[in-house]
C-alpha positions, 0 to 999 in steps of 0.5 A, a space after each residue: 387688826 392688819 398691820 397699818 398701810 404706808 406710803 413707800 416707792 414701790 420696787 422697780 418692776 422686771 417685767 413690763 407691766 405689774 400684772 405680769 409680775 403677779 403671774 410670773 411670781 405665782 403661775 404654777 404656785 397658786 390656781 389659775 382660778 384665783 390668778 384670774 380672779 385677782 387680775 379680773 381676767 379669764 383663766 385663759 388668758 392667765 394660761 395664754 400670758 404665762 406661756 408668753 413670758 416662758 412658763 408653758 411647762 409650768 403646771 400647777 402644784 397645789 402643795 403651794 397654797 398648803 405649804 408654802 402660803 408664806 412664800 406667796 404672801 411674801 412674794 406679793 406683799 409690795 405688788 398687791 393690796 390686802 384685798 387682792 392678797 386675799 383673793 389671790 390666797 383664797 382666805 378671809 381677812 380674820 385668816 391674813 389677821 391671823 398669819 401675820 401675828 401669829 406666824 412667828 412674827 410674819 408682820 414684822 419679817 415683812 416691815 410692820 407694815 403695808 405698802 400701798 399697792 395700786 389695784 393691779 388689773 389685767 390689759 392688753 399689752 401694747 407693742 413694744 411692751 410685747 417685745 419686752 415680754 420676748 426679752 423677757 422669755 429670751 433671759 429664761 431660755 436656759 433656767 426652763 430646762 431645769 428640772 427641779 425635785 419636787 418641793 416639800 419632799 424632805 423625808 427621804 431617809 434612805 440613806 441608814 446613817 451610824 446614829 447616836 441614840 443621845 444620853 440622859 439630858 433632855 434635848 428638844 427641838 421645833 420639828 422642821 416643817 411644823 406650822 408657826 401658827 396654829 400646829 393643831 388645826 391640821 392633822 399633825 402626821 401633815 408635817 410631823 411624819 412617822 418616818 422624822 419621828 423615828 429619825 429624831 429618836 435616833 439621833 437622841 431627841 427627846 422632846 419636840 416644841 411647838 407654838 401655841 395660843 392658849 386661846 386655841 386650846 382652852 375656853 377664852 372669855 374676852 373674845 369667846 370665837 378664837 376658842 371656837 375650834 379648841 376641843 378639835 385642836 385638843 384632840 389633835 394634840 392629844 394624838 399627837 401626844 401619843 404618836 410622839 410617845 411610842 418614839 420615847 418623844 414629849 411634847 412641849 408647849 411655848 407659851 406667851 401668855 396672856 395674849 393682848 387683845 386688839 382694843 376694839 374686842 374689848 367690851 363694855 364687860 372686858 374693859 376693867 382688864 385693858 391694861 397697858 396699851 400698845 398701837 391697837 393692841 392692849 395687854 390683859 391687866 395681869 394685876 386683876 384677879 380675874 385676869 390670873 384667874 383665866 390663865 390658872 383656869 385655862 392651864 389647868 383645864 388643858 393639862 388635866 385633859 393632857 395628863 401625858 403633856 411633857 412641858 410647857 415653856 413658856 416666854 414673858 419678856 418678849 416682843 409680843 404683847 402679854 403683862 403690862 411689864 412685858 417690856 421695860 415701860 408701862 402705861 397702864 397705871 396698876 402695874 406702874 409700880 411693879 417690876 418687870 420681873 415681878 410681873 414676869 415671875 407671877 405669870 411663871 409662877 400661875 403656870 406651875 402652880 396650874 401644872 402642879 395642882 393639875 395633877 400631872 407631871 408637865 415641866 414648866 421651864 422659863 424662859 428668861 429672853 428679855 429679863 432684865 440684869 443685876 449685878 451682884 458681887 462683880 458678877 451680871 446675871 438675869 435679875 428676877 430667878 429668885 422670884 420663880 416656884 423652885 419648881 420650874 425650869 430656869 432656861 437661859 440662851 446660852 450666848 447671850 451678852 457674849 463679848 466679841 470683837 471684830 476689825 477693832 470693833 468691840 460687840 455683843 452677842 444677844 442670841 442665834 450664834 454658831 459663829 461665836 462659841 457660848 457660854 457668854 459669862 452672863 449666861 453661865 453665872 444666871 444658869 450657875 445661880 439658878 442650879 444654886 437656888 434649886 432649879 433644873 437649867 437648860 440652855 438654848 443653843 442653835 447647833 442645825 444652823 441660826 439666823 447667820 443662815 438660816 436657808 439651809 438645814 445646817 451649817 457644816 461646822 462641827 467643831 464649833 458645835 461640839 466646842 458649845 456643847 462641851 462648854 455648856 456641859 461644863 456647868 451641869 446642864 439638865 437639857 437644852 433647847 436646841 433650835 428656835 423655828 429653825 435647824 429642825 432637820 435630822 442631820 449630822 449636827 444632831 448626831 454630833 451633840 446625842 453622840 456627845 451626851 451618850 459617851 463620857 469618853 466623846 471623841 472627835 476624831 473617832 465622831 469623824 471616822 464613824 461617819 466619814 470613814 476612809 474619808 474623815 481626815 479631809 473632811 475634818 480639814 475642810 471642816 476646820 476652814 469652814 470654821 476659821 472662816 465662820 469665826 470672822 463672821 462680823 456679828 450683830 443682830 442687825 446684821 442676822 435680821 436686816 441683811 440679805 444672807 438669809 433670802 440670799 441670791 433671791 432678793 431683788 436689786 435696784 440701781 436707783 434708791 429704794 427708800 425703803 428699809 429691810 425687814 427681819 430675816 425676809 427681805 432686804 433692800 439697799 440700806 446697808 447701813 442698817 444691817 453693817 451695824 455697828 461695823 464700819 463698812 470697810 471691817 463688815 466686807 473685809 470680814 466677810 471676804 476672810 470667812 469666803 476664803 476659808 470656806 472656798 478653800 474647805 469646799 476645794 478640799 471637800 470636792 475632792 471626797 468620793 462616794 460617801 454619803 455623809 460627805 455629799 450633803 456636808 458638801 451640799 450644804 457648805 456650797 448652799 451656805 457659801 452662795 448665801 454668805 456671798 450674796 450677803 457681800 455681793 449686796 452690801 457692796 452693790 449698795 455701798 458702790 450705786 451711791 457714791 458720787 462717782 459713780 462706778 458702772 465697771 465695778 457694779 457690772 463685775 458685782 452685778 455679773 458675779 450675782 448673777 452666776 451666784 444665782 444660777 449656781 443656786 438655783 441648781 443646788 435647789 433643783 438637787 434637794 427640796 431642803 435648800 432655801 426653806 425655813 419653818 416659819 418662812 416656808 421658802 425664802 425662794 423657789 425657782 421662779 423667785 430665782 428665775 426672776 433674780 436672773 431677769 433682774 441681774 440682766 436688767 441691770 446689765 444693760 442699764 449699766 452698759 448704756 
């Protein structure tokens, strides 16, 4: 079931035919076969018009197609129709199915639909259209002499830092290159190296989660082909198992369960179980007895063959159809009278009761994003804990419902906050309450980086995380979840929080001095601007999914009105409306250029540090983020400006002239190190030729502007 086809004003085009777009976006990334096959035209001609427009020394790097199909998939959506996407990827349509649902919500990180995109078919270029391609290859001239690192290569860990080796809680993270969909189709030593095991053991890592579909893994009977290949997938797992467990690692599986069913899988035999129904998608009806039935079966039947599986964790009230309670409203008329929490807890309490009767020790650890509230003696906290086995898990975000105000504007935090230190007061009287009932409790935190940006590995502010960490250990907290797809990668950020959990007597300043040396006073200077400017961050959760800091100087800008809205995290167009939520204009950019100026005045101090390592990459990194906080502004007030009435060509010549710089600036920091700009379940929010293309883009708009 592909997401539904809509009619949108498609984005102006950079170069002067649609088929130089689709060569220009993928020449290097995807075969010259398949670009030839999707333009209906020879591999020589692929070859011949690439090296016309400025990519002669481009050759092919097949790790794309492997690693980073997110990144073509994305770079494709609004040019190409299903049918051509699939040939250009080379998959089948049940494969693209598969991606966009299952790929940590890829459809909905893309619009939830699809563009109607013209088939786009190779022609001869006319004249003039030939001397727009010479302009074209004139705008290039420069970024073709860059040498870029090789994509994919993260593992580098030459440089032996003095790590932490963490204490007794339980710290868990997703791996940073893991697989969102299916991880256990591939070999997992693909993603999941020994060398970035051994690096997470020394920085107190104690668990690794991962993504999983029940069906993928034990014996499915509502639609018997999606479980074809889960004896493979089981044996892959179990390895895995095994090899994370000589690094003293578990493995975690998360679960959101039972996955809805498209409505047309349903049979004349599965019909009985069509519970509340969704666009073209029906939950299984968890109120029948068959229903709970398959998932005590399923669960237990995997973990009785994964004796040594460390958890489960599992997600009941998220955006993914499962129970007919899985949100607030229901249409299925069995569960009608049910509580959502009612229904959330049964599904908790069938994955313990299948762990324990399994025989094993796998934890199940609930998590309750999404549950609803109570109150109770003046205090909110999650409704519902009362309802789960004593013996699963309760885990809570750990900012949730935070309070906070920016410009005089009151908002709330809901999740993916470094700027805003946790725990919110909700958050901390459901963990409290739960821990009074009997529970273990974890937290999730985001302490890499969050979806305030998300395209680099982490975001330079030590002293909030240790401030988050400290709050949270405050309460008697059993083990924390420490990232979402996200803020997977080994850095110091990590070695802050296992130092923290090793030692009662945790210091700061003595943290700094181990890992800066001679140079630990500057950089905690520069630290500390970073995170006074971090903490004017203007906060929502329109603004982390719909602006542009995440995609940053990559996404593509347009004089004329878009009519179009930005998607989650991945692209963003000219509504700026819809990300400054609820801040009025003048507080989001006001706000936004106090955070800039704290943090060019921590990289002024950090640019001054000689030689060391640790100060390199904090250096790195605080430069990357700073470009992506900045194009955040730099769009907002291009949008903001391109529709008023009086129209000001001077001052969109300045923004326009400034992104520009900014993406040139960029493209350098990720010509240095292969980690900038990728994220797990995006793969590359841009790479070079995405970049190359914003230069094209900023040019065009130049001389728009100066006529």
């Amino acid at each position: 079931m592909l997401p539904h086809i809509e009619k949108w004003k498609l984005p102006k085009s950079n170069f002067p035919t649609a088929w130089q777009t689709v060569i220009f976006r993928n020449y290097g990334y995807v075969s010259k076969d398949k670009i030839a096959k999707t333009l209906r035209c020879s591999e020589e001609t692929v070859v011949f018009e690439a090296e016309r427009m400025g990519l002669e020394s481009e050759s092919y790097n097949p790790i794309w197609e492997n690693k980073g199909y997110i990144t073509i998939l994305r770079n494709n959506w609004w040019v190409l129709p299903y049918s051509q996407l699939q040939t250009l990827l080379g998959i089948s349509e049940e494969k693209l199915e598969f991606i966009l649902k299952e790929e940590d919500f890829l459809n909905v990180k893309l619009g939830w639909c699809k563009p109607i995109c013209e088939e786009v078919v190779y022609s001869p270029l006319s004249k003039e259209e030939i001397a727009q391609t010479k302009a074209v290859r004139a705008a290039i001239k420069g970024v073709r002499k860059i040498e870029y690192c090789e994509p994919f290569r993260f593992y580098d860990f030459s440089n032996e830092a003095n790590v932490s080796v963490g204490g007794e809680k339980e710290l868990i993270i997703h791996s940073y290159q893991t697989p969102c969909g299916n991880a256990f189709a591939v070999d997992s030593k693909e993603y999941l190296p020994n060398a970035l095991l051994k690096e997470y053991k020394k920085r107190g890592i104690k668990g690794l989660w991962f993504h999983s579909v029940l069906s993928t893994l034990s014996p499915y009977p509502f639609k018997p082909s999606l479980s074809a290949e889960y004896r493979e997938n089981r044996r892959r797992l179990k390895d895995l198992i095994a090899r994370a467990k000589k690094y003293g690692i578990g493995i975690y599986l998360y679960f959101n369960e039972p996955r809805a069913l498209a409505i047309e899988d349903f049979t004349d035999k599965t019909i009985e179980y069509k519970g509340h129904t969704v666009g073209k998608q029906a939950c299984l009806c968890f109120s029948k007895r068959e229903v709970q039935e398959y998932l005590y079966g399923a669960v237990k039947d995997l973990l009785t063959d994964l004796k040594e599986l460390r958890g489960i964790i599992t997600i009941t009230m998220s955006e993914n159809a499962t129970h007919c309670r899985f949100q607030a409203k229901t249409n299925c008329p069995v569960c009608a009278s049910i509580s959502n929490e009612s229904s959330a807890a049964a599904v908790n309490n069938t994955f313990y009761r299948a762990a324990r009767d399994s025989g094993t020790d796998t934890e199940v650890i609930a998590n309750l994003w999404g549950w609803k509230k109570e109150e109770i003696d003046g205090k909110e906290r999650v409704k519902g804990v009362a309802l789960l086995d004593k013996g699963i898990s309760v885990m809570a975000v750990s900012e949730t419902d935070l309070r906070i105000e920016h410009g005089g504007v009151q908002a709330r935090v809901i999740d993916y906050s470094m700027s805003h230190v946790g725990p919110s007061e909700f958050s901390k009287n459901t963990l409290c309450y739960a821990k009074e009932l009997g529970h273990k409790i974890y937290a999730k935190v985001q302490v890499n980086n969050s979806w305030e940006c998300s395209a680099v590995p982490a975001l330079p502010v030590f002293d909030l995380v240790q401030e988050h960490i400290e709050n949270l250990q405050n309460i008697g907290m059993d083990g924390y979840m420490l990232s979402w797809t996200l803020g997977g990668y080994p850095t110091l950020n990590l070695d802050l929080v296992s130092a923290f959990m090793e030692n009662k007597e945790f210091s700061l300043e003595k943290w700094y001095k181990k890992h800066f040396r001679e140079e630990a006073n500057g950089v905690h200077s520069a630290v500390k601007e970073f995170c006074k400017g971090f903490k004017r961050f203007p906060f929502s959760i329109d603004a982390l999914y719909f602006s542009p800091k995440n995609v940053g100087c990559a996404n593509l800008w347009d004089l004329e009105a878009e009519e179009k809205f930005s998607a989650m995290v991945g692209l963003s167009f000219d509504d700026y409306e819809n990300w400054i939520k609820p801040y009025p204009y003048e507080v989001y950019v006001s706000e936004y250029k106090r955070l800039l100026f704290h943090w060019k005045k921590g990289l002024k101090i950090l640019r001054t540090m000689q030689g060391n390592p640790a100060a390199a990459e904090t250096l790195l990194f605080a430069e990357a983020a700073y470009l992506h906080f900045e194009a955040d502004l730099l769009q907002t007030e291009f949008s903001y400006y391109k529709r008023k009435e009086n129209f000001n060509a001077e001052r969109l010549l300045k923004i326009t002239r400034r992104a520009l710089r900014a993406t040139k600036e960029l493209m350098l920091l990720q010509s240095r190190d292969a980690r900038i700009g990728y994220e797990a379940s995006n793969h590359y929010f841009y790479n070079k030729r995405t970049l190359t293309e914003k230069i094209v883009n900023c040019k065009n708009i130049i001389g728009e502007l100066k006529k």
